[in-house]
C-alpha positions in Angstrom: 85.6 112.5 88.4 89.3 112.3 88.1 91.9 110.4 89.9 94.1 112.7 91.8 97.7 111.0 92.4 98.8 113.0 94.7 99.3 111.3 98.1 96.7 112.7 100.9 97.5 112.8 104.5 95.1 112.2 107.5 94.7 112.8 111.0 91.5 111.8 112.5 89.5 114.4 113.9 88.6 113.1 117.9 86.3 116.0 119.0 86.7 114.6 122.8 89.9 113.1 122.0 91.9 115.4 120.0 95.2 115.2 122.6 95.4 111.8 123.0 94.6 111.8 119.0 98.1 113.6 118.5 99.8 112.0 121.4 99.2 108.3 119.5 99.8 109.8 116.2 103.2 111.1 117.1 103.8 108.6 118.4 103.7 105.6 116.2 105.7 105.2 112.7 105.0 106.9 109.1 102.4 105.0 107.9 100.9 104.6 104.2 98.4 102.7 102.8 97.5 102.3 99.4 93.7 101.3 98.9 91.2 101.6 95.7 88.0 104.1 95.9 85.7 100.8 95.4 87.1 98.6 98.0 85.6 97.4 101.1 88.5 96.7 103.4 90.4 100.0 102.2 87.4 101.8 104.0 87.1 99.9 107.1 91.1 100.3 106.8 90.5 104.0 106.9 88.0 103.9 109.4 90.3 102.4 111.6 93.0 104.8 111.5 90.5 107.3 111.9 89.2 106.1 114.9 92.2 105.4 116.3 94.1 108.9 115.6 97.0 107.5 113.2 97.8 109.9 110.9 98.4 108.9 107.6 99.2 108.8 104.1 96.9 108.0 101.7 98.0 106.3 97.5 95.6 105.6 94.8 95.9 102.2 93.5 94.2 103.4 90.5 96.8 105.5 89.7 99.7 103.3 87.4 102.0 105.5 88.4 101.3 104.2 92.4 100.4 100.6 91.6 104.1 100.4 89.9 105.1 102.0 93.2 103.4 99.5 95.9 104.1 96.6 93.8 107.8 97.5 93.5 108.1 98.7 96.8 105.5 95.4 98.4 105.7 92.9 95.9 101.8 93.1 96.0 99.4 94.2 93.6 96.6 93.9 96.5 94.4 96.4 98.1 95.1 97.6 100.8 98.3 97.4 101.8 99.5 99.0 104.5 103.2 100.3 105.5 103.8 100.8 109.4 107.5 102.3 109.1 109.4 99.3 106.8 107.0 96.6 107.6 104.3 96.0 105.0 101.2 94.3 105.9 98.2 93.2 103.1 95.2 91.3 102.4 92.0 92.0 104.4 91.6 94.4 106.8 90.7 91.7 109.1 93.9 90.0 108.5 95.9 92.9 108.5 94.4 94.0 111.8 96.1 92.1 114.5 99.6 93.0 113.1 98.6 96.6 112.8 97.7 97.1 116.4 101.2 95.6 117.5 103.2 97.8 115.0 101.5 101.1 115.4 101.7 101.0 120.0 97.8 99.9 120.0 97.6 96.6 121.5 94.7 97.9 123.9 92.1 97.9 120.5 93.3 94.4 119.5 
């Protein structure tokens, strides 16, 4: 299996939800996360989003080219880190979570 590089962008499909799914996600910042295949908190990270409706970009850590990228553009050579707009937010997802919900409109799911 090989690595694709190529960033990957997400919308979460709400089968009951699917307007207020794009009304959120056009309605929040670009986001992009950068996340490894094996970690734990990338896919809760994810999951999140997903649930949630935020669209998304998608980097491969794994991918030299993209960890020169986040740790130039972060400072961080973590997984995940996430970008909300300019603001960059890393470590667990549970750490991460409480800062996400204010920057992305979502403090109801705090």
């Amino acid at each position: 299996m090989g690595i694709d590089p190529e960033p990957k962008q997400r919308l979460a499909y709400h089968p009951t939800k699917m307007k207020e799914a794009l009304m959120v996600s056009a309605s929040h910042p670009n986001v992009i996360i950068y996340t490894t295949p094996t970690c734990p908190d990338c896919r809760m990270l994810k999951a999140w989003l997903e649930r949630e409706g935020i669209t998304f970009e998608e980097r491969d850590l794994t991918s030299p080219t993209i960890m020169a990228e986040a740790k130039a553009r972060t400072g961080v050579r973590v997984a995940p880190i996430s970008l909300v707009g300019e603001k960059v937010f890393y470590g667990t997802f549970q750490s991460q979570k409480p800062a996400l919900t204010v920057a992305l409109g979502l403090s109801h799911t705090a």
